[in-house]
C-alpha positions as a printed NumPy array, in Angstrom:
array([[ 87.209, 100.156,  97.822],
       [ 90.401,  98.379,  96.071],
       [ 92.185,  98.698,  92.917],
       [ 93.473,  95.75 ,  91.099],
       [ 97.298,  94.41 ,  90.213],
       [ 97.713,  94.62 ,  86.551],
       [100.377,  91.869,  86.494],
       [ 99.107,  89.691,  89.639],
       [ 95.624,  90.314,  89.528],
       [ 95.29 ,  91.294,  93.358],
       [ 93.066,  93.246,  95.213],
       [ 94.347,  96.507,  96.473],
       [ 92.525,  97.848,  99.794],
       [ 92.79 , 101.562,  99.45 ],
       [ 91.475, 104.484, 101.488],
       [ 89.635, 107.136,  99.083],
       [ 90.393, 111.003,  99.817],
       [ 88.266, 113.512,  98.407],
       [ 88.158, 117.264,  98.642],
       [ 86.061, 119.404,  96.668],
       [ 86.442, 123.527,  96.447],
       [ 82.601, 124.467,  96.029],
       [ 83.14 , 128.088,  94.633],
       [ 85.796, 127.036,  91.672],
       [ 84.186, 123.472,  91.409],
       [ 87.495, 121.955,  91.793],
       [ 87.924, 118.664,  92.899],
       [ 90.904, 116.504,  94.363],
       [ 90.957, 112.623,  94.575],
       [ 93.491, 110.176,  95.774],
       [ 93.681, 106.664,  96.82 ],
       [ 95.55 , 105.366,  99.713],
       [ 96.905, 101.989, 100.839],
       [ 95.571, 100.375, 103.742],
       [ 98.407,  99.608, 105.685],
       [ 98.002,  96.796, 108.674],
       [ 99.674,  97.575, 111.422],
       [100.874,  94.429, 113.461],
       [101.219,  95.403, 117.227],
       [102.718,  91.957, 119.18 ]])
């Protein structure tokens, strides 16, 4: 999944967290950025 730069048109890699409550039919939805991690 990615969202895109408005202003530079660049793909985003995001991680997608979702957590639903099934008795008040609540949901919760957020979008994280991938981060690389460079081990040398």
């Amino acid at each position: 999944m990615s969202l895109t730069d408005n202003l530079t048109d660049e793909d985003i890699p995001v991680y997608i967290f979702v957590f639903a409550l099934s008795c008040s039919q609540y949901a919760y939805v957020e979008g994280f950025p991938i981060k690389k991690l460079n081990y040398e």
